[in-house]
C-alpha positions in Angstrom: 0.0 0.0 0.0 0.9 3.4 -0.6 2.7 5.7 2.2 0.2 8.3 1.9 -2.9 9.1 -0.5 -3.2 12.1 -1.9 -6.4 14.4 -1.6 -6.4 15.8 -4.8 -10.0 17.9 -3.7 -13.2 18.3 -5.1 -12.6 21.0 -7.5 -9.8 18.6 -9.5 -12.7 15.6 -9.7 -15.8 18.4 -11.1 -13.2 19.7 -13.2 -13.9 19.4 -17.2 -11.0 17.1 -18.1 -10.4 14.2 -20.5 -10.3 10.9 -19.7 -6.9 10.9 -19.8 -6.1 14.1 -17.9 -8.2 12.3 -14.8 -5.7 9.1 -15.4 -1.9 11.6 -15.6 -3.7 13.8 -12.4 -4.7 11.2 -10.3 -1.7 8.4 -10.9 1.3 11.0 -10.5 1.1 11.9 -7.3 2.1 8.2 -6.8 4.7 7.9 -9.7 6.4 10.9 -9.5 9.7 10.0 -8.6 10.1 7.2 -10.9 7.9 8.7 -14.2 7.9 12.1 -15.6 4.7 14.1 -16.1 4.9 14.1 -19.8 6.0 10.0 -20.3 3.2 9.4 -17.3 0.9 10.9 -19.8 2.3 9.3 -22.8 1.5 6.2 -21.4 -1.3 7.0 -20.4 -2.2 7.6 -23.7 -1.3 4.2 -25.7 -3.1 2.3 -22.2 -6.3 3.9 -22.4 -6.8 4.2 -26.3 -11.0 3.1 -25.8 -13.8 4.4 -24.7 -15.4 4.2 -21.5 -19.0 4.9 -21.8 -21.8 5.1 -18.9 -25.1 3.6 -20.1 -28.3 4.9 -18.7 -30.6 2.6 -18.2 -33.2 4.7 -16.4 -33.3 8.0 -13.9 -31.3 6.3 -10.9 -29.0 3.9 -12.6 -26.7 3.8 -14.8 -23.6 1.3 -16.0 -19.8 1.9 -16.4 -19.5 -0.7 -19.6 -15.5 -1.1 -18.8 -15.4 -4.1 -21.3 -14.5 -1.7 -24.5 -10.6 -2.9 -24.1 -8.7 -5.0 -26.3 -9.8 -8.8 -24.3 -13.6 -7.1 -23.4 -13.0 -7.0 -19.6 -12.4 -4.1 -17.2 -8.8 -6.0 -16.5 -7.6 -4.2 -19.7 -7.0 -0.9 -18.0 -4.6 -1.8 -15.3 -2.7 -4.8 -17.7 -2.1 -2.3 -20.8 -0.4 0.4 -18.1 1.3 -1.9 -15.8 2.7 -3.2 -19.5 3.4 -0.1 -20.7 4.7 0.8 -17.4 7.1 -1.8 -16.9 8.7 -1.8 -20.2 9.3 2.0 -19.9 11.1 1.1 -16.5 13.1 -1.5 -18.2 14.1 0.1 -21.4 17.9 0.6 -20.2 17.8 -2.4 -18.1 20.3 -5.7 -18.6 17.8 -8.2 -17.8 14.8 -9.9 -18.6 12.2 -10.2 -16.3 9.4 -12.4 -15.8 5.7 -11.5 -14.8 3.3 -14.5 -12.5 0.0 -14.0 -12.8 -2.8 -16.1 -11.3 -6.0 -15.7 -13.3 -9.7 -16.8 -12.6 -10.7 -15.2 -15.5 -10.5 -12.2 -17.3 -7.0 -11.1 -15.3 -4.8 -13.6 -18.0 -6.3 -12.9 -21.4 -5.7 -8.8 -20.3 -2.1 -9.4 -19.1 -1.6 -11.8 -21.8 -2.7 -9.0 -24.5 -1.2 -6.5 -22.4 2.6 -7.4 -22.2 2.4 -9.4 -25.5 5.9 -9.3 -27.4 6.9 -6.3 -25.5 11.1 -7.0 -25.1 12.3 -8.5 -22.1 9.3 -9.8 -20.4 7.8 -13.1 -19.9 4.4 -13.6 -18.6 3.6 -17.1 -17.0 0.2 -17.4 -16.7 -1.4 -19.6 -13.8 -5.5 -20.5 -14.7 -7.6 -23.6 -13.1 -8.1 -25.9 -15.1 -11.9 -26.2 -16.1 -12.6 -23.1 -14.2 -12.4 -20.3 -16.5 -15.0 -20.3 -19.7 -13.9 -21.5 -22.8 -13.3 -18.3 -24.4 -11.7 -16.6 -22.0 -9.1 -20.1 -22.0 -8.8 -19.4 -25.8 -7.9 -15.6 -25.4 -5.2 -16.8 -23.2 -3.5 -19.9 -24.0 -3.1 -18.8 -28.2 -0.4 -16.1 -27.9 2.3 -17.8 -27.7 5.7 -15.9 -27.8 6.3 -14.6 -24.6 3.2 -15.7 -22.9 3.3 -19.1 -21.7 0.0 -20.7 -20.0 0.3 -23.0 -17.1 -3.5 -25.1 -16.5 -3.2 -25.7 -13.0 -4.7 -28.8 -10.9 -6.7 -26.7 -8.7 -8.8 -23.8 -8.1 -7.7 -20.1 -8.4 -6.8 -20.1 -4.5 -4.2 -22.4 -5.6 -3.3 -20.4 -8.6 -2.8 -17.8 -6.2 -0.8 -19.7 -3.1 1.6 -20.7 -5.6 2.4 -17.4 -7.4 2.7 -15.9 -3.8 5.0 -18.6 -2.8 7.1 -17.7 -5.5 7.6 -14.0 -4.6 8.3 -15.6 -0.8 11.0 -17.7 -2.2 13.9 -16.0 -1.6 16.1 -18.4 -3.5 14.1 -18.2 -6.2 13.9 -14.6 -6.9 17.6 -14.3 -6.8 18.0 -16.9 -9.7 15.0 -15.5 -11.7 13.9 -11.7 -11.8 9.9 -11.5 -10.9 7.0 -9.4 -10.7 3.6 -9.9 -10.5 0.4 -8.4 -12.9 -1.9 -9.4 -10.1 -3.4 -7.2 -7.4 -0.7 -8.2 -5.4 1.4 -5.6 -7.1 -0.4 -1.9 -6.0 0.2 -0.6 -10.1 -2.9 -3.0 -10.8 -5.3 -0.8 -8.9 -4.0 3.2 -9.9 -5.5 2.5 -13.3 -8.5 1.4 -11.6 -9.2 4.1 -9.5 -9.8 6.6 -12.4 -12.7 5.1 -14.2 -14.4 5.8 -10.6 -13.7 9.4 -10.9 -14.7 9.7 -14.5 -18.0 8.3 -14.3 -18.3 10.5 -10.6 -17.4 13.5 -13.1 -19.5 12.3 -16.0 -23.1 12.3 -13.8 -22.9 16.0 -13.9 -24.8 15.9 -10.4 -21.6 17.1 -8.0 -23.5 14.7 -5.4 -22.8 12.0 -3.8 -23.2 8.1 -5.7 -23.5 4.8 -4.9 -21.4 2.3 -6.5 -21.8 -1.4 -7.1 -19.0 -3.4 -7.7 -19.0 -7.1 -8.9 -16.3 -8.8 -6.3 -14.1 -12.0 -6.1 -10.3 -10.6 -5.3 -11.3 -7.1 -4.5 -9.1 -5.4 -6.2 -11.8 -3.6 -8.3 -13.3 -1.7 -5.1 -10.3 -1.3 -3.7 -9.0 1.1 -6.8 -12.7 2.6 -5.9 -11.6 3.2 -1.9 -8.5 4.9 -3.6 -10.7 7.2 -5.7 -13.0 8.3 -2.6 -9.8 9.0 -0.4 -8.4 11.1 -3.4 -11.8 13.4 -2.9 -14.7 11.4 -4.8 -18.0 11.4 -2.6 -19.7 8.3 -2.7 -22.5 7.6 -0.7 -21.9 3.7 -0.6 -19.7 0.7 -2.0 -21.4 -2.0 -2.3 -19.7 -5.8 -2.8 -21.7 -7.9 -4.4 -19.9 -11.0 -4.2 -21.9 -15.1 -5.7 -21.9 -17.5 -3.4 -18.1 -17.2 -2.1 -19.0 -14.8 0.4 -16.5 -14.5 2.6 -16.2 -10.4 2.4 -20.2 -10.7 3.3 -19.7 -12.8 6.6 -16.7 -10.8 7.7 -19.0 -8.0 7.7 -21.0 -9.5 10.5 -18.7 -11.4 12.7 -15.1 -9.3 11.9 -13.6 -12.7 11.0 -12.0 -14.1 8.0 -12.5 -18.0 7.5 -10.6 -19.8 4.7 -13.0 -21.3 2.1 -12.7 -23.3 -0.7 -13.7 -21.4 -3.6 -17.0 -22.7 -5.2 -17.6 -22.9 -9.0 -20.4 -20.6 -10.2 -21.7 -18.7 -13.4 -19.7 -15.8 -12.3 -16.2 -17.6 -12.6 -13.8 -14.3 -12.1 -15.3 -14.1 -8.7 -14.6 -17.7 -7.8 -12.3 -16.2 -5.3 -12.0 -18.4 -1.8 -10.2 -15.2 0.5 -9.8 -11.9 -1.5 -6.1 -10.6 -1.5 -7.2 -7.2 -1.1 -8.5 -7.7 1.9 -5.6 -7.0 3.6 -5.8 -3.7 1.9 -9.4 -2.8 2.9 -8.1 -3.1 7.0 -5.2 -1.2 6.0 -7.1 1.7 4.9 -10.1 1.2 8.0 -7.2 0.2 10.5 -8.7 -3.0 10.8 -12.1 -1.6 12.0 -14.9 -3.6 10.7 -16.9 -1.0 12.1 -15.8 1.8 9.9 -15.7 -0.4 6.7 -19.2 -1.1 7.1 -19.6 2.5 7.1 -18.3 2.7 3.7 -19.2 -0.5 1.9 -22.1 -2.9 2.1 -22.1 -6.5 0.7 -24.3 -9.5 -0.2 -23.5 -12.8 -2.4 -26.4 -13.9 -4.3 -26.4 -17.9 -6.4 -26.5 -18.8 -9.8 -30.3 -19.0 -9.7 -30.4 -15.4 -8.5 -28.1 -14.2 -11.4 -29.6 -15.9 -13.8 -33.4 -14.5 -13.3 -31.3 -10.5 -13.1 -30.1 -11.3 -16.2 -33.3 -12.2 -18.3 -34.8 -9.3 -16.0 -32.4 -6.7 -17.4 -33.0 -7.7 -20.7 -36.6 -7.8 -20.8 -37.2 -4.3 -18.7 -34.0 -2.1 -20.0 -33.5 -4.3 -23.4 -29.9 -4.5 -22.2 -27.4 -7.8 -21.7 -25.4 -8.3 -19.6 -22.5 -11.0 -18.2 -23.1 -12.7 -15.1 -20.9 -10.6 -13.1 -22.5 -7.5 -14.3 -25.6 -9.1 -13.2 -24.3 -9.7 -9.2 -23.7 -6.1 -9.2 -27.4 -5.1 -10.5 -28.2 -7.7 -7.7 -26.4 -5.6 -5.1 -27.2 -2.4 -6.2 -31.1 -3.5 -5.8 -30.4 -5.1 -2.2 -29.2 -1.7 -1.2 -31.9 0.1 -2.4 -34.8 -2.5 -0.8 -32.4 -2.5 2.6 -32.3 1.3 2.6 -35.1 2.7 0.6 -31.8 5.4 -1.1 -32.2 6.8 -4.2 -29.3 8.2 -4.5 -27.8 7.9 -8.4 -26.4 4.0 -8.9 -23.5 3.1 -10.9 -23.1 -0.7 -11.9 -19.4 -1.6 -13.1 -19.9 -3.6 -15.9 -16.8 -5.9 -16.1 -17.0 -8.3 -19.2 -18.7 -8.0 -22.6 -22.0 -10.7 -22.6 -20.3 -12.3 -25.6 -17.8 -14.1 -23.6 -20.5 -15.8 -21.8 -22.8 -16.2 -25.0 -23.0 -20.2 -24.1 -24.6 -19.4 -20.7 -26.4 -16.4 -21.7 -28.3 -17.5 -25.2 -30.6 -20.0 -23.1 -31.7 -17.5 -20.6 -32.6 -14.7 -23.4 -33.7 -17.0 -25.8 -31.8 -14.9 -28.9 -28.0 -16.0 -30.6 -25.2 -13.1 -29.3 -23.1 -12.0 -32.2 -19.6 -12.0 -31.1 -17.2 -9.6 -31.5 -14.4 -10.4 -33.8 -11.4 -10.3 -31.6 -13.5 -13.4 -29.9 -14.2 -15.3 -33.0 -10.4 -15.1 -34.1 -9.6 -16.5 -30.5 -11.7 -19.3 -30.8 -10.2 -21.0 -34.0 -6.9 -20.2 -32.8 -5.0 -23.7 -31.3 -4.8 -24.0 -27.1 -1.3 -24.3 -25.7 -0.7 -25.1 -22.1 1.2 -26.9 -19.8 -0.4 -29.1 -17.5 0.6 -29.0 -13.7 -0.5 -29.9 -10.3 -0.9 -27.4 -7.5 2.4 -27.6 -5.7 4.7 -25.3 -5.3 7.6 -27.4 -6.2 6.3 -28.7 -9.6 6.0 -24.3 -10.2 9.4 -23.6 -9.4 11.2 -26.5 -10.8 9.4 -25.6 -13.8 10.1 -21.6 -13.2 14.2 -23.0 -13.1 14.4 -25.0 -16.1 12.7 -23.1 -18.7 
């Protein structure tokens, strides 16, 4: 976590700036001694090349479709600048450098895109096997090049033990150089901060808002915290978590149990204990108290998901992907619990067509897909199968 977090004010967030004016403002005060102003901004620049539009579906809610990136998920604004990033920071270095990721999604296609056949970086990807749809495994096992998928014996908890054993493995870190495009590594959650303060900006209300936030690891909300302690007003966060709902039941009793993560619809939230966490009681001081001050949170099943989504589509004509659907689901429970009704924005986190297998029998209609995910599907899978130790990892980490 950061030393300190800047309060950039209230007149920097109603200012009328570009998207990527928000982005240089609100990342330099953290980059500043590492990045100039002007190379911030130039990367900045060739990260954020989409656009990030807020769909209103009626007077009190609205959606941040964050999806428009090169892979369709919100994960493409934090891989694109940590890759940018990181080759910028390496351009007069001697070495090469090699980036572990543990994906339950969306996380490995976007780092996978991100740092593709940029010099001196290789990306080993850790995914579960038969736990991430089959489109999202396409979009990151058909690279090749520098990206090199590992299908893993195990869940995502797994994926993620071993990568953080790896950093905690002194021995290896001397032998090979490492970093991490997970949350784990704070440059994952800047980006993510700024699309907070952009839609804040974008509702033209100078009020207060209420956000909901589909949640597995937590890193997504956490980039929101960031925001609001930069000087956003938000009335609430809201975590809506599917059935692993440990963030939920920490709520209420102030205790974290270790759970085995269970398989739903919504697989980049199949997320046994959320790494950013830790960050959350960083930033209350451990107080459970005060975070339930600032964020609320439910988990709601498959059945539950899939009855938002066919009621989205039928009321507001509008699909979504099952995670987008757990936050409409947690944006409503906050509205029944506390009758507010205060302006909602729903993060939208994946385009439907990479769930078009689970979402054409709900809606009853055949979702065109967009062309970067028909070229991944035809394209060849190529991964390396391994079990969930630690020791198969680094053996393999040593020899290749």
């Amino acid at each position: 976590m950061p030393e300190t977090i800047p309060h950039l004010g209230i007149d920097f967030f109603k200012s009328d700036l570009s998207y990527l004016e928000f982005a240089v403002g609100m990342i330099h005060p953290f980059t500043k001694d590492d990045i100039s102003i002007s190379e911030l901004a130039n990367i900045c620049e060739s990260a954020f090349d989409f656009p990030v539009p807020i769909i209103e579906l009626n007077a009190n809610d609205s959606v941040l479709e964050l999806f428009h990136g090169p892979t369709l998920a919100f994960k493409d604004f934090a891989a694109r600048f940590m890759a940018k990033t990181m080759s910028y920071l390496l351009e007069n270095e001697n070495q090469e450098l090699t980036i572990l990721v543990a994906t339950s999604g969306d996380t490995g296609s976007a780092v996978a895109n991100g740092f593709f056949g940029k010099d001196g970086i290789n990306v080993i990807i850790l995914y579960p096997s038969k736990r991430v749809s089959p489109i999202q495994e396409k979009q990151l096992t058909t690279l090749g090049g520098n990206i090199t998928a590992l299908e893993i014996d195990g869940t995502f908890d797994d994926c993620q033990r071993m990568v953080k054993a790896a950093f905690n493995d002194e021995d290896l870190r001397n032998r090979r150089p490492l970093s991490s495009a997970n949350s784990i590594n704070v440059a994952r959650l800047l980006p993510q901060s700024v699309y907070y303060a952009w839609s804040w900006n974008q509702c033209k209300k100078n009020e207060t808002v209420v956000f909901s936030v589909p949640s597995g690891n937590f890193g997504n909300l956490t980039g929101g915290l960031l925001a609001n302690r930069m000087g956003i007003p938000v009335e609430k966060f809201i975590a809506s978590t599917n059935v692993n709902d440990v963030f939920p039941k920490y709520l209420i009793s102030g205790n974290v149990d270790n759970e085995e993560a269970v398989q739903t619809l919504s697989n980049a939230m199949d997320v046994g204990v959320p790494s950013n966490l830790e960050r959350i009681q960083n930033l209350f001081h451990d107080d459970v108290d005060q975070i339930k001050v600032n964020i609320s949170s439910w988990s709601f099943n498959d059945e539950e998901t899939k009855i938002a989504l066919r009621n989205i589509n039928e009321k507001s004509n509008y699909l979504v992907d099952p995670h987008t659907a757990v936050g409409f689901l947690g944006l409503e429970k906050y509205r029944y619990k506390t009758h507010s009704t205060t302006k909602g924005i729903v993060l939208s986190t994946a385009h439907p067509g990479k769930f078009h297998d689970i979402l054409e029998p709900l809606v009853r209609e055949k979702i065109a897909l967009p062309e970067q995910l028909k070229f991944a599907m035809i394209k060849e899978k190529v991964a390396h199968y391994m079990s969930n130790r630690y020791s198969d990892l680094k053996e393999f980490l040593l020899t290749t």
